[in-house]
C-alpha positions in Angstrom: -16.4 31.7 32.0 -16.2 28.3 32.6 -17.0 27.4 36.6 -16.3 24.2 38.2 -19.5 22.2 38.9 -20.4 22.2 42.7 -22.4 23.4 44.8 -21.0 26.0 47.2 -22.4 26.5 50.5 -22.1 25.9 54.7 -25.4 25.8 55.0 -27.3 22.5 56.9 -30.1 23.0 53.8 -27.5 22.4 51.1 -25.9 19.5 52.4 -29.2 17.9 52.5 -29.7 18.9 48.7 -26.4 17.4 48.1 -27.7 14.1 50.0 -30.5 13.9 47.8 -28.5 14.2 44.3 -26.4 11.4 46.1 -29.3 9.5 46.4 -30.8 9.7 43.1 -27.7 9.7 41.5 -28.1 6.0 42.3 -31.2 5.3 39.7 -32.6 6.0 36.8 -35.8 7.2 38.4 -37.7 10.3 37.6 -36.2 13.3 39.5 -38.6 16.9 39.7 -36.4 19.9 41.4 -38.5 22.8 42.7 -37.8 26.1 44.0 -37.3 29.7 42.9 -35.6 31.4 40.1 -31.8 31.4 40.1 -31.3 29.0 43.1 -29.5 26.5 40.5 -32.3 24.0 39.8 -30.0 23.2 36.5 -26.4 22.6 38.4 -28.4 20.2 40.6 -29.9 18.4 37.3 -26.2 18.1 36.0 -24.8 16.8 39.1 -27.0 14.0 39.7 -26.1 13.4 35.6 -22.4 13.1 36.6 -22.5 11.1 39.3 -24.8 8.7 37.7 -24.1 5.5 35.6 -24.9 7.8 32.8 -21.9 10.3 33.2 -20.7 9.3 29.8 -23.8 9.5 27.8 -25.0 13.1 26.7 -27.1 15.7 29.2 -29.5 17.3 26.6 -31.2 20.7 28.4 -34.2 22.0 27.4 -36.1 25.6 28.6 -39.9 24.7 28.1 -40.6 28.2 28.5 -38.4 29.0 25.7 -40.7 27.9 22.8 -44.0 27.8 21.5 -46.3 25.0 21.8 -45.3 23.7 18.4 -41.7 24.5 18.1 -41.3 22.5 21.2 -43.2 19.4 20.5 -40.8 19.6 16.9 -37.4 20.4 19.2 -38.5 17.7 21.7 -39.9 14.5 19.4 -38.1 16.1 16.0 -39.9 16.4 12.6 -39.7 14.6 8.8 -39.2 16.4 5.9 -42.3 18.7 4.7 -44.3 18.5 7.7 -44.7 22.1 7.4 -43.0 24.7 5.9 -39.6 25.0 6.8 -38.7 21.2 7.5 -36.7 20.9 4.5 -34.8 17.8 6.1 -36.0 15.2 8.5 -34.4 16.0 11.7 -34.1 14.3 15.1 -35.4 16.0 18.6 -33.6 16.3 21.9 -35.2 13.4 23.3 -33.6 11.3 20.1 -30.1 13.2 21.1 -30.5 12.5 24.9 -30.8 8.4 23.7 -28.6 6.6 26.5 -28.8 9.6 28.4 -30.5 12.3 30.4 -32.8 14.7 29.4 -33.4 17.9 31.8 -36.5 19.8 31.3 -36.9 23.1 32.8 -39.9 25.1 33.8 -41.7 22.2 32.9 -44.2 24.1 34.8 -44.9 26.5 31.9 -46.0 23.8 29.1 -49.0 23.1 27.6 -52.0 20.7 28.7 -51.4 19.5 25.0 -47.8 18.9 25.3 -48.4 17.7 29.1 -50.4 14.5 27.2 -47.2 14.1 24.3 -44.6 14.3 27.8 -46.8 11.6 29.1 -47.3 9.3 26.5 -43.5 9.0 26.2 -42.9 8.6 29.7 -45.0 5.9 29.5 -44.0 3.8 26.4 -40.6 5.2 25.8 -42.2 5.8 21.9 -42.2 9.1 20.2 -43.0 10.2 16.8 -41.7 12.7 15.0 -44.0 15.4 13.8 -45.2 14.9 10.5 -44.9 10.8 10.8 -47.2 8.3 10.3 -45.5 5.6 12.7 -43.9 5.8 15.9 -39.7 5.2 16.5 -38.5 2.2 18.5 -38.4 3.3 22.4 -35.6 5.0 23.7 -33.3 4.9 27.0 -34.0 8.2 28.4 -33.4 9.1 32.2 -35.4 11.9 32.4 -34.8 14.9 35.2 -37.5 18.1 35.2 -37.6 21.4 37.1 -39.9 24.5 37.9 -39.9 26.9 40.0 -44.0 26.6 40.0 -46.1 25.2 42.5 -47.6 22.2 40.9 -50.1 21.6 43.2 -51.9 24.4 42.7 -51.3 23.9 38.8 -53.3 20.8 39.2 -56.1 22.6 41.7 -56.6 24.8 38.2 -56.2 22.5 36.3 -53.5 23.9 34.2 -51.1 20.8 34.7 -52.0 16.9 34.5 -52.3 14.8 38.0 -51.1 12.0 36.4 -48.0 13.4 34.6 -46.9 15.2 37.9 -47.0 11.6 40.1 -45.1 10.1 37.1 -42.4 13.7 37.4 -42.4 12.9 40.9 -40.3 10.3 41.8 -37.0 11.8 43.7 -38.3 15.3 44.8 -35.7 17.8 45.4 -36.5 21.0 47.0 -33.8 23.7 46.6 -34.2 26.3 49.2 -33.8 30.4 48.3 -30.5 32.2 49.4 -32.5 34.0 52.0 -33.2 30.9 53.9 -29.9 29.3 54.1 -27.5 33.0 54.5 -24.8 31.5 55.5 -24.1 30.7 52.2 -23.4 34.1 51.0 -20.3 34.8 51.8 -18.8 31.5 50.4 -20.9 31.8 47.4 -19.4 35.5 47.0 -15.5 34.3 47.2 -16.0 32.2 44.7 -17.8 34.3 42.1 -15.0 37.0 43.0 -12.2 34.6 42.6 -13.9 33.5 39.2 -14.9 37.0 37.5 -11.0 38.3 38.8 -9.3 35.4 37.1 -11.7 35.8 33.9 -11.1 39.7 34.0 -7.2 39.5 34.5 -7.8 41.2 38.0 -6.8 40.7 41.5 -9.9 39.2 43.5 -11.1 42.2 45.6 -11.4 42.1 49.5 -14.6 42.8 50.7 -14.6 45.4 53.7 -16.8 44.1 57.1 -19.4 46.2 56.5 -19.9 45.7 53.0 -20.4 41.9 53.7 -22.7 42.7 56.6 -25.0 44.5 54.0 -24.8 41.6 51.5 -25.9 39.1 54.0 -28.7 41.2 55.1 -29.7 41.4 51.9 -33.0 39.9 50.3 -31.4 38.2 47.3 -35.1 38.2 45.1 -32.8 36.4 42.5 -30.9 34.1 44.8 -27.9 32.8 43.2 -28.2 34.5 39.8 -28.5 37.7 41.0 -25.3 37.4 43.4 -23.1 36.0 40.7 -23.8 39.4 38.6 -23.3 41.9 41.9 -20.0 39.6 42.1 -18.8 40.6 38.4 -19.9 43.8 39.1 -18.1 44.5 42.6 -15.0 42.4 40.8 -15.3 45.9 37.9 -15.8 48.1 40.4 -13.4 47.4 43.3 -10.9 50.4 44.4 -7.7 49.8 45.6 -8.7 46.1 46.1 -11.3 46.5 48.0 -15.3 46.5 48.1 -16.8 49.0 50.4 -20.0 49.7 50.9 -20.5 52.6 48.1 -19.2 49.6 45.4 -22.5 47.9 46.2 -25.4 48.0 43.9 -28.0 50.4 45.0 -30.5 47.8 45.2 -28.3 46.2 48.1 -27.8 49.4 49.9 -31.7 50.4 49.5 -32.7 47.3 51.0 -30.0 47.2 53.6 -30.9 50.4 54.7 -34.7 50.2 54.8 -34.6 47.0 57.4 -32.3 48.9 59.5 -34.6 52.0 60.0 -37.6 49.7 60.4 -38.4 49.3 63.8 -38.3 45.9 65.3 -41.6 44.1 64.2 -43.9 43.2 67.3 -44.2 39.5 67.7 -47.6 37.9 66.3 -47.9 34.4 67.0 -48.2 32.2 63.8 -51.4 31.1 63.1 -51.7 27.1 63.3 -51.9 25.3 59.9 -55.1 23.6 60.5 -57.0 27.5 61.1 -55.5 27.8 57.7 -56.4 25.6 56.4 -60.3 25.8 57.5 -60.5 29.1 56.6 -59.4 28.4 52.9 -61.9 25.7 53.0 -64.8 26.8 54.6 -64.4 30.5 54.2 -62.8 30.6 50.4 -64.2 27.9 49.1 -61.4 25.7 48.3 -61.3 21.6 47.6 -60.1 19.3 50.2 -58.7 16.8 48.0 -56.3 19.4 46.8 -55.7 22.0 49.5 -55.3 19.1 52.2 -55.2 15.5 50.7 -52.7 15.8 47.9 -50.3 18.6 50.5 -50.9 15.7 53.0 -49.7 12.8 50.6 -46.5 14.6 49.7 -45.7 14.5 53.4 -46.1 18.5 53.4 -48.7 18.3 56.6 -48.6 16.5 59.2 -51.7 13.9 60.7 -51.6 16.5 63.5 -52.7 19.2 61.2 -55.2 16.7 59.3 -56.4 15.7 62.7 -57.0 19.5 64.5 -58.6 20.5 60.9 -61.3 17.9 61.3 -61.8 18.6 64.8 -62.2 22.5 63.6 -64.6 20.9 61.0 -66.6 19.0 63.1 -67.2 21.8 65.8 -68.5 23.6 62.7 -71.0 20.9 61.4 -71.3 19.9 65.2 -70.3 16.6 64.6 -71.9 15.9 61.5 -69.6 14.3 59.0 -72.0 14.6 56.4 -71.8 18.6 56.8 -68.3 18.0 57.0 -67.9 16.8 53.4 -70.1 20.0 52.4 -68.1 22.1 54.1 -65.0 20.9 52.9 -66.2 21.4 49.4 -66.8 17.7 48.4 -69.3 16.2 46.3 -71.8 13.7 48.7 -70.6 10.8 46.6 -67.0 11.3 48.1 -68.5 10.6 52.3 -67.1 7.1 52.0 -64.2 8.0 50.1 -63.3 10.9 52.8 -63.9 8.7 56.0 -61.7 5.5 54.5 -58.9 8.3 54.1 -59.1 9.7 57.6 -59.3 6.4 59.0 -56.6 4.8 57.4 -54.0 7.1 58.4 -55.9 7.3 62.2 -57.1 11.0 61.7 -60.6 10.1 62.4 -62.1 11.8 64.9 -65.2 10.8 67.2 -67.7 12.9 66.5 -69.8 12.5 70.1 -68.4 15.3 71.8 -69.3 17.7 69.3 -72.9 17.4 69.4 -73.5 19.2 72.4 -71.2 22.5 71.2 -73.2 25.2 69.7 -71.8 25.8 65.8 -69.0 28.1 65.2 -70.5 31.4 64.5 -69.8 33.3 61.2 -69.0 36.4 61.0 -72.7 37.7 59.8 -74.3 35.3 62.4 -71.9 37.0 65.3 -72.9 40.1 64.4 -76.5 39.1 64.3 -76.5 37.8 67.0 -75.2 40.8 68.9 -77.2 43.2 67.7 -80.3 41.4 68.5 -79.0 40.2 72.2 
């Protein structure tokens, strides 16, 4: 079936996705899109391809997660003939095809720390070379546009992706939000799936019944878009009379449905404040500061009123040793200087003075130490 290419939604978070295609549509720079499974990473790729200068040059997809390590590095730089056994002709890659062009790499995300250092190398010379050659090709013209539905972040905190391809990925960032955040967009998104499907089945495009809509807005959606285009060609097969009522929805939908609306109304608990988050994963779990705060912080994903509350949590701790501080925060001593030039140039240095007369925050052995022998 082939579907215009849009983006259809209501919603306040998908006009400001459209915005940022809009923007980088503008440039050749780098664009990484993130989010979940099925929210169309790949339509937002394409659209920023066809409103750019490059609209006339070829869009050349590729699924990293689709191939093996060497299968892709052949597909993606191409191979001569008898580099192994079944190049029986020298053949060009994608990133040859996509010359003048775009390139869009999905579920970049899922490749190798090997591949990672090929990706890089090109991005950073333009050069590849063909597997099985002993000299690279001149460099190509390649806008290049990635995806995954990963959290990179904590792929570089494990060291299972490269810090320095992901700030040379991360140019234009585009976040895509999941349906459930942004429901309003269900019910569009559904009339035109069932407009679609009908006109490719050769059927009438089914009404859906009010209560049958209620139930599909309430629903979860774990596969965002993807999942509602198939209930669509589904409800489209299984209309009666013209209509969807609520025993033509998938079970799933009506399980799910139903099981919020028995559950009672959840007693409110107060959120609990970023920066008590983020000491506990630091102090308590053992986690980095330079990737569970700095790099979060940099990406503008906290806030210097988190940064600051955390170090005031920290120093309580240490009472008001920065020294400490770096120990607790699971840095190396060598990084003291590095850690006060980064809170001070962004003013989230805070004076320590006050926190040397207030006793140490407690752990929970020490509490119940101290209890026992009170």
């Amino acid at each position: 079936m082939k579907t215009s290419l849009a983006l259809v939604g209501v919603s306040a978070a998908l006009r400001t996705v459209e915005e940022e295609i809009q923007h980088a549509a503008r440039s050749d720079a780098k664009v990484l899109i993130t989010g979940e499974s099925g929210v169309g990473k790949e339509i937002v790729a394409r659209l920023i391809h066809e409103r750019s200068r490059r609209n006339r040059t070829p869009l050349v997809t590729i699924n990293c997660a689709g191939f093996p390590d060497s299968l892709l590095e052949s597909e993606l730089f191409g191979h001569v003939k008898g580099s192994f056994t079944d190049a029986h002709r020298d053949k060009r890659g994608w990133l040859e095809a996509a010359h003048g062009g775009t390139v869009f790499m999905d579920e970049v995300g899922e490749m190798s720390l090997r591949m990672q250092a090929l990706l890089l190398r090109f991005l950073e010379t333009g050069e590849i070379q063909r597997v099985g050659s002993d000299r690279p090709l001149p460099p190509l013209d390649v806008r290049v546009i990635t995806a995954t539905h990963r959290r990179l972040i904590d792929r570089i905190a494990d060291k299972t992706f490269r810090e320095d391809l992901y700030y040379r990925l991360n140019v234009v960032h585009i976040e895509v939000p999941p349906l459930r955040e942004r429901r309003e967009d269900v019910f569009p998104l559904l009339a035109h799936f069932l407009q679609s499907f009908a006109e490719m089945h050769r059927m009438p495009a089914p009404e859906l019944m009010p209560e049958a809509l209620t139930r599909l807005t309430a629903y979860h959606w774990p596969g965002n878009v993807r999942e509602l285009r198939n209930v669509s060609e589904r409800l489209v097969l299984r209309a009666r009379n013209g209509r969807v009522d609520v025993d033509a929805l998938p079970t799933e939908v009506i399980a799910d449905t139903a099981r919020v609306r028995e559950a009672a109304a959840p007693r409110y608990v107060p959120p609990v404040p970023m920066h008590e988050l983020l000491f506990q994963r630091l102090v308590g779990e053992g986690a980095s500061f330079w990737s569970e705060v700095y790099e979060p912080f940099m990406a503008r994903d906290l806030t210097r009123q988190d940064l600051r509350e955390l170090v005031r949590m920290g120093l309580e701790h240490t009472r008001g040793n920065y020294k400490l501080l770096v120990t607790s925060f699971n840095l190396p001593a060598e990084d003291y200087k590095r850690f006060l030039n980064f809170l001070r140039k962004y003013q989230c240095h805070v004076p320590f003075q006050r926190f040397r007369m207030v006793p140490a925050r407690l752990h929970d052995h020490d509490k119940a130490h101290h209890q026992a022998t009170a």
